[in-house]
C-alpha positions as CSV (number, residue, x, y, z in Angstrom):
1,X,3.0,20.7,42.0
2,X,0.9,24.1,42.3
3,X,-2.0,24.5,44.0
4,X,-4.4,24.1,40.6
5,X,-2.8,20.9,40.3
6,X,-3.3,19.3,43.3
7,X,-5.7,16.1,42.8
8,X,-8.8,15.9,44.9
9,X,-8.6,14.3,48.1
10,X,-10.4,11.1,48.1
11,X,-12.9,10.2,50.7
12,X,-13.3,6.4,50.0
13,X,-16.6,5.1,49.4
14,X,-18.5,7.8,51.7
15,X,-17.6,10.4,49.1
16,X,-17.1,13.2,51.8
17,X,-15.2,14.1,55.0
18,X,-17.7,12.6,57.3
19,X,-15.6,14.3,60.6
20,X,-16.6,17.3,59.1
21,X,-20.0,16.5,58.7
22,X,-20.9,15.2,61.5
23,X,-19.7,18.5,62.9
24,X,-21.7,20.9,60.5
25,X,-24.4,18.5,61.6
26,X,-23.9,19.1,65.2
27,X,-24.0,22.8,64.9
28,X,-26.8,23.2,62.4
29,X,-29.2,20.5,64.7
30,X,-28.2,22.5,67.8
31,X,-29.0,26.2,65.7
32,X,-32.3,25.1,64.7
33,X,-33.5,23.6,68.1
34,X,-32.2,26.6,70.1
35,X,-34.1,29.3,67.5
36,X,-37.1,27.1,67.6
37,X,-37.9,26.8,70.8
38,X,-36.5,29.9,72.6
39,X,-37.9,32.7,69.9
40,X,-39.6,31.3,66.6
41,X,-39.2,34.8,64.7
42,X,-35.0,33.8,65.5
43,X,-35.8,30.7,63.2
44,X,-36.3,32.9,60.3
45,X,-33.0,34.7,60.2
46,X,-31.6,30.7,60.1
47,X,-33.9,30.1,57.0
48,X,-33.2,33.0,55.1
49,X,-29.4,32.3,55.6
50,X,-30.2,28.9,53.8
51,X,-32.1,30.5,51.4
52,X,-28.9,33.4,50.8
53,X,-26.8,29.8,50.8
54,X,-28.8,27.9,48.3
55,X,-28.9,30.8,45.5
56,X,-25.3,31.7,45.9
57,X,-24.2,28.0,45.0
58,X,-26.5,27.8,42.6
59,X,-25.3,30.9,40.8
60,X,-22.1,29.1,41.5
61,X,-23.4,26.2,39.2
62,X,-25.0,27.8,36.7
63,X,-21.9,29.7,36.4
64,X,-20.5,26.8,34.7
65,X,-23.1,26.4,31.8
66,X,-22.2,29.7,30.8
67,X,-25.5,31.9,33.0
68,X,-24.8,34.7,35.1
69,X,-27.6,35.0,37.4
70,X,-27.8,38.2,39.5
71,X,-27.2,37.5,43.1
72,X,-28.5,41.0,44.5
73,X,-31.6,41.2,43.6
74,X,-32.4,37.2,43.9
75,X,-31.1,37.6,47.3
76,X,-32.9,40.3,48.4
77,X,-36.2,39.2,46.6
78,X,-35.2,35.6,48.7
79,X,-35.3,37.1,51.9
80,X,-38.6,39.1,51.9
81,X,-40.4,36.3,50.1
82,X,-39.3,34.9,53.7
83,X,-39.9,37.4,55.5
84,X,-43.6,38.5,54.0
85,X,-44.7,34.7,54.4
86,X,-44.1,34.4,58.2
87,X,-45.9,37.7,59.0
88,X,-48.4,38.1,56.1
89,X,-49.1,34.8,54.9
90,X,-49.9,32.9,51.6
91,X,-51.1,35.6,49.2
92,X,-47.8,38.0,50.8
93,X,-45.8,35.6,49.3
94,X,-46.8,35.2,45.8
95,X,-47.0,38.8,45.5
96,X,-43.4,38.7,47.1
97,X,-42.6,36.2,44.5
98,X,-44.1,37.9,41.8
99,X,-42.1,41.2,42.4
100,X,-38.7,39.5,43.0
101,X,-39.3,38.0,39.6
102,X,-40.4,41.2,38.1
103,X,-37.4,43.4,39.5
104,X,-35.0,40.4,38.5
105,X,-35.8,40.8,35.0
106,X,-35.8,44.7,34.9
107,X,-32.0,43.9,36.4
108,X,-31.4,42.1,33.4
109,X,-32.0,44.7,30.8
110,X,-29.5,46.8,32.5
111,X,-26.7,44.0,30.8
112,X,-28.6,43.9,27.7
113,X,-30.3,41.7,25.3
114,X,-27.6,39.3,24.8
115,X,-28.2,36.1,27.3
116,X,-31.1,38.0,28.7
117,X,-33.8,35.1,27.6
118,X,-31.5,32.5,29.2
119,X,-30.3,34.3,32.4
120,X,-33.5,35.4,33.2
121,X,-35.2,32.1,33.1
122,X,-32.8,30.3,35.0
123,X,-33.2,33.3,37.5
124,X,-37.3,33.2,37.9
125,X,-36.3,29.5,38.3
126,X,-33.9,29.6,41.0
127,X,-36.5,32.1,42.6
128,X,-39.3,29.3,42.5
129,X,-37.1,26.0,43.3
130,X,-35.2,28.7,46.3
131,X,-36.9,31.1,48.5
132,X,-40.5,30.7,47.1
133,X,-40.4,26.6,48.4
134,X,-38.1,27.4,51.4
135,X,-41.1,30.2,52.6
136,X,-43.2,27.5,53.3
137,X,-41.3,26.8,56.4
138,X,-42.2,29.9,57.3
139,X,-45.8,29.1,56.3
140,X,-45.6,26.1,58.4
141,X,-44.3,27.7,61.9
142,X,-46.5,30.5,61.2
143,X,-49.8,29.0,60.6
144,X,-49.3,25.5,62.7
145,X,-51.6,23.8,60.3
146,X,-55.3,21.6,61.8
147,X,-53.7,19.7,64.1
148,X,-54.6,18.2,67.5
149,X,-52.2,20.6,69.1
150,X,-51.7,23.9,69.8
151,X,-50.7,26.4,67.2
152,X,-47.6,27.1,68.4
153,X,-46.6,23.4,68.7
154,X,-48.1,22.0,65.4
155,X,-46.2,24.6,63.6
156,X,-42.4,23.5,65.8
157,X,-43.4,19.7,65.9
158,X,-44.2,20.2,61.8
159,X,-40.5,21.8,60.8
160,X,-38.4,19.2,63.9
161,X,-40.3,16.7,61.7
162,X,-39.9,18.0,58.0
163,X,-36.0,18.1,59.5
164,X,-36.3,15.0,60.5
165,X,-37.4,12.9,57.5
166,X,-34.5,15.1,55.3
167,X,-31.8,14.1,57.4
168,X,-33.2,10.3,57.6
169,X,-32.9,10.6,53.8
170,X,-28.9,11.1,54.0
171,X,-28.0,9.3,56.8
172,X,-29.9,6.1,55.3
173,X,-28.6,6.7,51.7
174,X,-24.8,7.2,53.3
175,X,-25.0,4.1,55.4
176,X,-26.4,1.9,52.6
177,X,-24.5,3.2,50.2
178,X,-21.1,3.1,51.7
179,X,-22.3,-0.7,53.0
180,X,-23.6,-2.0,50.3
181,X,-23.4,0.0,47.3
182,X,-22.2,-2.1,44.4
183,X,-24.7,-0.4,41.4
184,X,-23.8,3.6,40.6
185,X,-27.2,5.4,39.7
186,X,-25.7,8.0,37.7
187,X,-21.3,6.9,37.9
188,X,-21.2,10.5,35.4
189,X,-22.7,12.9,37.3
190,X,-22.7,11.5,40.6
191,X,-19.8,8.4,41.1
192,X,-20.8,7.8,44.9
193,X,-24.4,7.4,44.4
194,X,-25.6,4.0,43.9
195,X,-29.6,2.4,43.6
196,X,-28.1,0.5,47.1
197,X,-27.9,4.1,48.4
198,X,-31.3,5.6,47.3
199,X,-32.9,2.0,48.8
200,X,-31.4,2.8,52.2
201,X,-32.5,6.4,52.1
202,X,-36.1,5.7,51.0
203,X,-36.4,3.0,53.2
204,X,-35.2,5.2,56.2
205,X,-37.8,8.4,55.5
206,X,-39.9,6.0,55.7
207,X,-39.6,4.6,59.1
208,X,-38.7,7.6,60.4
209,X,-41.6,9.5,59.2
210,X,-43.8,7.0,61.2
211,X,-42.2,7.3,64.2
212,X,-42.5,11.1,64.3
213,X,-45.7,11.3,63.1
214,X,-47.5,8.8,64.9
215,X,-45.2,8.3,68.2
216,X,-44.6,12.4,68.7
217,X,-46.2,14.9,66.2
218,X,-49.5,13.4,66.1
219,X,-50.1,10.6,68.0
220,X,-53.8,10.4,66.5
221,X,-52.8,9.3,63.0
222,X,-51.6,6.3,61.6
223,X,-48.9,4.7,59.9
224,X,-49.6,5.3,56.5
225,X,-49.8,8.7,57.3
226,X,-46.4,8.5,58.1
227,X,-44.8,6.3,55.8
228,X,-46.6,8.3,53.0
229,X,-45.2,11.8,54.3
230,X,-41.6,11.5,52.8
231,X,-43.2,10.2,49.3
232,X,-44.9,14.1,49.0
């Protein structure tokens, strides 16, 4: 049997090697704490990694469907989106986001007009759904937001607790779902998922969202506050 043949190792109900996981968890927790409270600015290197991450898989997965976006310039559009909403704010970054789209398109041409139409919106979309939503962490740490605290610690206790509530939504949704899961949400597209699993997950940002918002982030506000943050 070759290589190309080999079946796909099978992780039982949990749908992944949780070892490995738990150790890319580890590491990635550990990253973002040490960058975020040693030297902020460090933090951004982290997120624009993601961001370089996130649009290489998904030019990965449009791949498939028959796009070809183009990595270099959505990269490097990416990571000055990130880089002009830390230190310039708002209004930076849709101009950022405006010129990354522009020069994207202009990159296109150079392939010609067949495909261009459909590469080039799945491009300006992965530009949107990528960098232009993963600056707002920057927007976060940067501007702290009106909080009680200071600026500095608004803008940390903010990302520790959007962090927070994301990874409550997979650990929730893996325990419930490998515990009780009995009803697939989607058995095509996604085998291991199952309504059991969102439950847990929802449930779980939910809690969690209270206690870090009204038991450490912001000790003035209330529950709802918290249980409503996940739902945004």
């Amino acid at each position: 049997m070759t290589a190309t043949e080999m079946p796909a190792q099978d992780h039982g109900r949990a749908g992944r090697n949780v070892p490995l996981s738990i150790a890319s968890a580890v590491v990635l927790i550990a990253l973002i704490l040490v960058t975020l409270l040693v030297w902020k600015t460090l933090f951004m290197v982290v997120v624009a990694a993601a961001v370089l991450v996130a649009i290489w898989e998904l030019h990965r997965g449009f791949a498939t469907s028959g796009l070809d976006l183009p990595e270099q310039p959505l990269m490097a559009g990416g990571v000055v989106m990130v880089v002009v909403a830390y230190f310039w704010g708002a209004p930076a970054l849709v101009t950022a986001t405006a010129v990354s789209a522009l020069v994207t398109m202009l990159w296109l041409l150079r392939r010609g007009v067949t495909g261009y139409v459909e590469n080039a919106t799945a491009s300006v979309f992965t530009l949107v759904y990528v960098p232009f939503l993963g600056s707002f962490v920057a927007l976060m740490l940067s501007e702290g937001g009106a909080t009680d605290f200071t600026r500095y610690d608004a803008g940390v206790k903010g990302i520790l607790t959007f962090i927070a509530v994301t990874a409550a939504s997979d650990i929730g949704g893996f325990v419930a779902g490998v515990l009780f899961g009995r009803h697939p949400m989607a058995p095509v597209i996604s085998p291991k998922k199952s309504w059991e699993g969102f439950a847990g997950s929802a449930v779980f940002c939910v809690v969690v969202g209270i206690a870090m918002i009204v038991w450490w982030a912001w000790p003035s506000g209330t529950c709802w506050r918290g249980a409503s943050r996940p739902l945004w």
